[in-house]
C-alpha positions as CSV (number, residue, x, y, z in Angstrom):
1,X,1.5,14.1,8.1
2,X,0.7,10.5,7.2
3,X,-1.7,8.2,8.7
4,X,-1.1,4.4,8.3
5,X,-4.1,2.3,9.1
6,X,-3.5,-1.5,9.5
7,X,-5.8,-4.2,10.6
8,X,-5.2,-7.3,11.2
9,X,-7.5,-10.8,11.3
10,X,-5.4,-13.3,13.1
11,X,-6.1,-17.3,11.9
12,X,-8.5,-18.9,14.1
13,X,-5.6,-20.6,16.8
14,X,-4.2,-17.3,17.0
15,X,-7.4,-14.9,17.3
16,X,-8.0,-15.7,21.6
17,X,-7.5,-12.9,24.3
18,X,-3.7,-14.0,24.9
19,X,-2.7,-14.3,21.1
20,X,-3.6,-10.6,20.7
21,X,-2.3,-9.5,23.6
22,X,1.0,-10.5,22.5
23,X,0.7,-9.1,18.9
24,X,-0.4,-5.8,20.7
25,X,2.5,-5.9,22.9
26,X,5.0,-6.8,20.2
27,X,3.7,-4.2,18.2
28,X,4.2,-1.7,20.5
29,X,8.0,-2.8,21.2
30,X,8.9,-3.3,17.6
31,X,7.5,-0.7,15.9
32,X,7.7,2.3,17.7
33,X,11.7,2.1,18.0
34,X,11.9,2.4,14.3
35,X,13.5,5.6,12.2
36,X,10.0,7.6,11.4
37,X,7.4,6.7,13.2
38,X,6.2,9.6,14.8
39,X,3.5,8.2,16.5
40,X,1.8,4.7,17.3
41,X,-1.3,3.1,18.8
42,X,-2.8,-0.2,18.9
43,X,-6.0,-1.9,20.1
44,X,-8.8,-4.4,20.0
45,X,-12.1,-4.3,18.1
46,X,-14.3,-2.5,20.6
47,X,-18.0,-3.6,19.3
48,X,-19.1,-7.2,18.2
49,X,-19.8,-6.2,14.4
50,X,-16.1,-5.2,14.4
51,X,-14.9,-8.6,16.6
52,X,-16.4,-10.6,13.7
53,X,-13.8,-8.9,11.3
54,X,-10.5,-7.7,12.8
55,X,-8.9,-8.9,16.0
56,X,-6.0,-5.9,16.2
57,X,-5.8,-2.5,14.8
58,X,-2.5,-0.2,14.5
59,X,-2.4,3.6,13.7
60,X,0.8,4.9,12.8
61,X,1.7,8.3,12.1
62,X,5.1,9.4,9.5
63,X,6.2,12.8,8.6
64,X,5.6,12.2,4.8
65,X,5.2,9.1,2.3
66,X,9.1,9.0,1.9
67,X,9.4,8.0,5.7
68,X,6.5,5.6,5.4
69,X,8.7,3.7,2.3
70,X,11.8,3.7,4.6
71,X,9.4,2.4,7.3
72,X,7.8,-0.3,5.3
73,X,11.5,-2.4,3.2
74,X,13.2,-1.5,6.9
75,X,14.7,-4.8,7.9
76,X,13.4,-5.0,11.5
77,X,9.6,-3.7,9.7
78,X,10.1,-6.7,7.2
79,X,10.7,-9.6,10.1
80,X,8.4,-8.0,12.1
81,X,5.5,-8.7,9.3
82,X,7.3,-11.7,7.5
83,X,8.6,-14.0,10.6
84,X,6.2,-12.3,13.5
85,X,2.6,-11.2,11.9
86,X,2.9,-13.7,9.0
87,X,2.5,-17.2,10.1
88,X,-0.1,-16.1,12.8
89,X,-2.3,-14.0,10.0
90,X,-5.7,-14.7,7.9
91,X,-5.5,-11.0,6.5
92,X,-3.9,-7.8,7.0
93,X,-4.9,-4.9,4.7
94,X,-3.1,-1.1,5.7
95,X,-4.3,2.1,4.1
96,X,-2.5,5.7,4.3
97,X,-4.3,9.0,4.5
98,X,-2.3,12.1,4.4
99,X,-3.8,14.4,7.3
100,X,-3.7,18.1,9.1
């Protein structure tokens, strides 16, 4: 199984209680109807040293790396990253562990 580990730091307008309550939400609307994800969560920093860098964190879990590829150049994945995350974004960086 693969684990996909995305945080996001949101630009300054965008990083308040409501702005990532509604990339949470989203998230959790878009994402898990597509073809592969097996499994999703999503959340807030939960200590101050961790507030200071990241504002929204999303696990995702994929059978193998091929469904993670058909995950990531899906069309709804793409608009959700390009014309959702993208114009409210000061980074994003996404890792993937393969686990038991």
């Amino acid at each position: 199984m693969i684990q996909r580990i995305v945080l996001i730091k949101l630009s300054d307008d965008q990083a308040t209680p409501a702005g990532r309550n509604a990339v949470m939400e989203h998230t959790k609307t878009v994402l898990t109807a597509l073809p592969g994800v097996r499994g999703l969560t999503v959340g807030t920093p939960s200590d101050d040293k961790s507030q200071q860098s990241w504002d929204v964190g999303i696990t995702l879990h994929f059978d193998d790396m091929e469904s993670l590829e058909e995950y990531r150049v899906h069309p709804t994945h793409r608009d959700y990253v390009d014309e959702f995350l993208g114009p409210q974004l000061a980074v994003i960086k996404a890792w993937n562990f393969e686990v038991t």
